[in-house]
N, C-alpha and C positions, 0 to 999 in steps of 0.2 A: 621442333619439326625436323630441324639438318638431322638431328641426334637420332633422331625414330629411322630418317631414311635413311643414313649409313647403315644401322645397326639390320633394317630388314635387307639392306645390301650385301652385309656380309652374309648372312646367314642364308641367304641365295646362293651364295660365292659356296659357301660351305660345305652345301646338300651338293651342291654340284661337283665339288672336288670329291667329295667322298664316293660318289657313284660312279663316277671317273675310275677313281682308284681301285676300286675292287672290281672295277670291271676290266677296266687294262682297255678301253676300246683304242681300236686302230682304225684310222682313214686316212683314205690320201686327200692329202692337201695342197691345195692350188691357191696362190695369193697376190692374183692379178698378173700372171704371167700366160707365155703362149705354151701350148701342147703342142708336141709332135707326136703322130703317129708311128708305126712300125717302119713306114718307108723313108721316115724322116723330112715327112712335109708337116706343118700346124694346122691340127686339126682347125676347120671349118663349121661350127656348128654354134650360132649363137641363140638364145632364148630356147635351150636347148631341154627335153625330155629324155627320159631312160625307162627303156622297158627291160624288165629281166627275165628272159625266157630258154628254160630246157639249157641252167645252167651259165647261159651267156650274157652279158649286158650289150643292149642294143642303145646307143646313144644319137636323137634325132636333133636335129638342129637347123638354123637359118645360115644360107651362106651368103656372107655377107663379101662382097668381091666389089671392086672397080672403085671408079670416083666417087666420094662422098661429094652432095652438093645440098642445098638448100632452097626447100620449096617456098617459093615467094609467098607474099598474102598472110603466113600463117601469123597467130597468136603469140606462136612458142616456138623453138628452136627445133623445126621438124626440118633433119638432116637424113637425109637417105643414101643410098646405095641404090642400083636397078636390084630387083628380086633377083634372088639365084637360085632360089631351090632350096631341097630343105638335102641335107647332109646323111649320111649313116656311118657309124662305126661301131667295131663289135671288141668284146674282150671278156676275158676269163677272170679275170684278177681285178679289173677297174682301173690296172693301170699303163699293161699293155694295149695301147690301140690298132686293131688293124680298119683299114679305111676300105669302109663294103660301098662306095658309091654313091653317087645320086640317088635318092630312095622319092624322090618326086623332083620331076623337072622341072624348069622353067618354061616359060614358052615367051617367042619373039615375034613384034612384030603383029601381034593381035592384043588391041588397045580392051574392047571388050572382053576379052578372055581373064577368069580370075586370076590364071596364072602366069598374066603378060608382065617380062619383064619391067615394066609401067607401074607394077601394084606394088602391094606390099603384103609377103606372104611370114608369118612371123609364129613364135610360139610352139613347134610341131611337138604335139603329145602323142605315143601311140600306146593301145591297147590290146589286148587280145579274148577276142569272145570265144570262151570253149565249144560252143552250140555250133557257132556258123563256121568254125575254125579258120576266121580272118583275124588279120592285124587291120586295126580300122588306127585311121592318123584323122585327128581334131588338130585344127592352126587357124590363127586370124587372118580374115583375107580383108584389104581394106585398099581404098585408092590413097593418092599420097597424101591428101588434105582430110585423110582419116573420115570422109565423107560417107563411107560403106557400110562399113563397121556391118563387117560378117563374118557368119564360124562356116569355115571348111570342111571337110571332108572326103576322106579316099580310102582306098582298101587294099591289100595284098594278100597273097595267099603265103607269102612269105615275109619271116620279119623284118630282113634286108630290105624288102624291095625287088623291083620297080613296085611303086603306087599308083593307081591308077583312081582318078581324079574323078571324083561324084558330081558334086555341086556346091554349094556356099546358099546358108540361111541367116536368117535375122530370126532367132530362137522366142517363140510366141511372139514375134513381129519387134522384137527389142534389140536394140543394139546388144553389138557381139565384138568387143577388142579384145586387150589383154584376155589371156586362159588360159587353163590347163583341164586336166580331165582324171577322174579319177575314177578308180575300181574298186567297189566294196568286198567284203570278205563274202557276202552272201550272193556277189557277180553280178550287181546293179551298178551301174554306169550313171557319173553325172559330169556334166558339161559348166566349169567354174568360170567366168570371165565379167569383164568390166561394161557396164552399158548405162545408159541415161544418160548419154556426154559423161561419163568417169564419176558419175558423182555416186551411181551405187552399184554394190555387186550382184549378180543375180545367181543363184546355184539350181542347174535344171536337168532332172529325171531321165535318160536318154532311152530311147526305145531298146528294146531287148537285144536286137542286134547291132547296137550301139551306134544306127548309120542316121539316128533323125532324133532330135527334144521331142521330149512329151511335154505336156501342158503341165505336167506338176513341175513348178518351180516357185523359187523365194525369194524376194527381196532381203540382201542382205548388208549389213553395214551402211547403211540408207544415211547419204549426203555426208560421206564418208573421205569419196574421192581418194580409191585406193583403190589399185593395178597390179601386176607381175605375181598372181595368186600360185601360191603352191600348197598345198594341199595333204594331210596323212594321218594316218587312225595309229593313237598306242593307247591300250590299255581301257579300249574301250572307248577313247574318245577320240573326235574328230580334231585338228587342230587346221589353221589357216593362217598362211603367211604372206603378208602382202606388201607392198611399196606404196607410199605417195606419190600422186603426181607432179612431177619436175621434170618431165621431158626427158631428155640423156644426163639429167644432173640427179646425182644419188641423192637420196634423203634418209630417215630414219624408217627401218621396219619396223611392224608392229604385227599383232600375232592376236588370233580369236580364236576360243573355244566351244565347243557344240557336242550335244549327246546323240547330233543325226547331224547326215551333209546336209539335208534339209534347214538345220537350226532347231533353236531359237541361235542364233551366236553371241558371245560375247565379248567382246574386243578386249585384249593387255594390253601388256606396254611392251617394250622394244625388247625383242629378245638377245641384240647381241651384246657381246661380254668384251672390253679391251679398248684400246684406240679405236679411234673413229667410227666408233660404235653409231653414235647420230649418222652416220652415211652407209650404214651396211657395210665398212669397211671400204668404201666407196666404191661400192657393188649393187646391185639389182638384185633382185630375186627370181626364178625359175622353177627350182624344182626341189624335191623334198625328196632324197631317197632312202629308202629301206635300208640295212644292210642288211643282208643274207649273213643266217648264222649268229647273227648278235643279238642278244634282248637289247631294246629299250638305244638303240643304237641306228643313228641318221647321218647322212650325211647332205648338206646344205649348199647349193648348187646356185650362182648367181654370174652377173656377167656384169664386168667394169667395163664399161662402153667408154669407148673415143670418139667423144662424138662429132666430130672433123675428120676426124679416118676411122670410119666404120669398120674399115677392113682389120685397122690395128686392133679391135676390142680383145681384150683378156678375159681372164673367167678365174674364181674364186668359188672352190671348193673347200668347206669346210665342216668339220663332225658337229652335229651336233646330237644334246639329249635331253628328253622331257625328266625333268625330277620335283617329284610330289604334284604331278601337274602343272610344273613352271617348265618353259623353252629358255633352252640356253644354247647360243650359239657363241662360243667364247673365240677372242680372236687366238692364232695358232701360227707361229713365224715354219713355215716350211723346209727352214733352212735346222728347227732346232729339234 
């Protein structure tokens, strides 16, 4: 059996170096360090989304600022920050940042409000509906003992920002955490995130203007207990990439495939490649992006949280590419 698993190990290894090579791909790589922006401040954006529009990447995120502290009572090591808002930065290249602002604020001082520095505003994904020609931002809004468990929503008429602030559901009445949001090539919208207490994931239809779920949704990965979804079509199929639940402590990713966002899905094993491959590199997952101009070419976007200083957390970017249908995210020293 060792014998059979090296050997389809290598030949993994194999398909993957060869598509590598003739492809020559390039990405920047990030491996557990801080960003700086243009003005030479660190960039602020964690659990962080990428829209790419009319040339430019719009990168949204959570700011995570002030004292980390510890919500009494809980289960699990649920370490917060007060909410700060969600982040905007923009760039040409992916690697120059310029820092566009607050792209949804916080609010203070209003304990009911979903935006009161009190909660927990996380995840921000945005999209853009060509019909209604808004940037619509999807993020989990939750109170600190994750009691809420609701999906947000806000609008701009621009992809900077300011957002201006809808409302917050529980998507056909079901819990709404971890998420992200995805965009079909035929301009269908679905809403990806963790519910049932984390034990399964639900993928749900979003109305045409992408401001509310529709009732077509699926259970998915059912008693699974996997979070931090990122989400991307190559080659015709769907792929989903998720974390276990450990709280701010990394674990192994693992990775499902579907001929619809709808499903059937079916769950692999770990896509990453190198050291500490069982911890995602001792990273999280987030987000899946495209690159522009490359076949078959991603780049794998996640966040090494400190989770005693929230404020400190890193981010780990890295390329990754589907070959013959297998995900490979192999690790990549940024220094070589």
């Amino acid at each position: 059996m060792k014998t059979l698993f090296f050997s389809i190990l290598a030949l993994n290894l194999f398909l993957y170096k060869t598509a590598v090579d003739a492809q020559a791909v390039q990405a920047p790589v990030i491996t557990g360090e801080k960003v700086k922006d243009t003005d030479g401040n660190f960039i602020n954006a964690h659990g962080a989304g990428v829209l790419y529009h009319n040339k430019t990447y719009y990168l949204f995120g959570e700011i995570k600022k002030g004292k980390t502290w510890l919500v009494p009572g809980q289960s699990w090591e649920d370490y917060r920050v007060p909410a700060g808002g969600i982040s905007c930065y923009s760039s040409k290249d992916f690697k120059q940042w310029k820092y566009e602002g607050v792209a949804l604020a916080a609010v203070k001082g209003q304990p009911s409000h979903d935006l009161d520095t009190s909660k927990v505003i996380e995840r921000p994904k945005v999209i853009y509906n060509s019909a209604t020609k808004k940037f619509v931002m999807w993020m989990h809004i939750d109170a600190n003992d994750y009691s809420y468990s609701q999906a947000g929503v806000a609008v701009s008429n621009n992809p900077a920002g300011p957002y201006t602030y809808l409302k917050s559901v529980r998507p056909n009445g079901q819990m709404s955490r971890d998420m992200t949001v995805f965009k079909n090539d035929d301009g269908k919208a679905y809403l990806i995130y963790s519910s049932e207490d984390n034990n399964t994931m639900h993928v749900c239809l979003l109305s045409e203007d992408y401001l509310a779920p529709t009732t077509k949704y699926e259970r998915i990965l059912v008693g699974r207990r996997r979070e931090a979804p990122g989400m991307f079509k190559n080659e015709g199929k769907y792929y989903l990439i998720t974390s276990g639940c450990t709280g701010w402590s990394p674990n192994a990713a693992t990775y499902a495939v579907a001929n619809s966002p709808l499903g059937p899905w079916k769950e692999q094993g770990n896509p990453c490649v190198g050291p500490d491959a069982n911890t995602t590199f001792q990273s999280q997952s987030t987000f899946v992006l495209p690159l522009e101009g490359k076949k078959n070419a991603f780049l794998f976007m996640a966040d090494r949280w400190n989770k005693q200083n929230l404020e400190d957390s890193r981010y780990s970017w890295l390329p990754m590419q589907v070959v013959n249908g297998k995900v490979f995210i192999p690790w990549k020293n940024n220094k070589s």
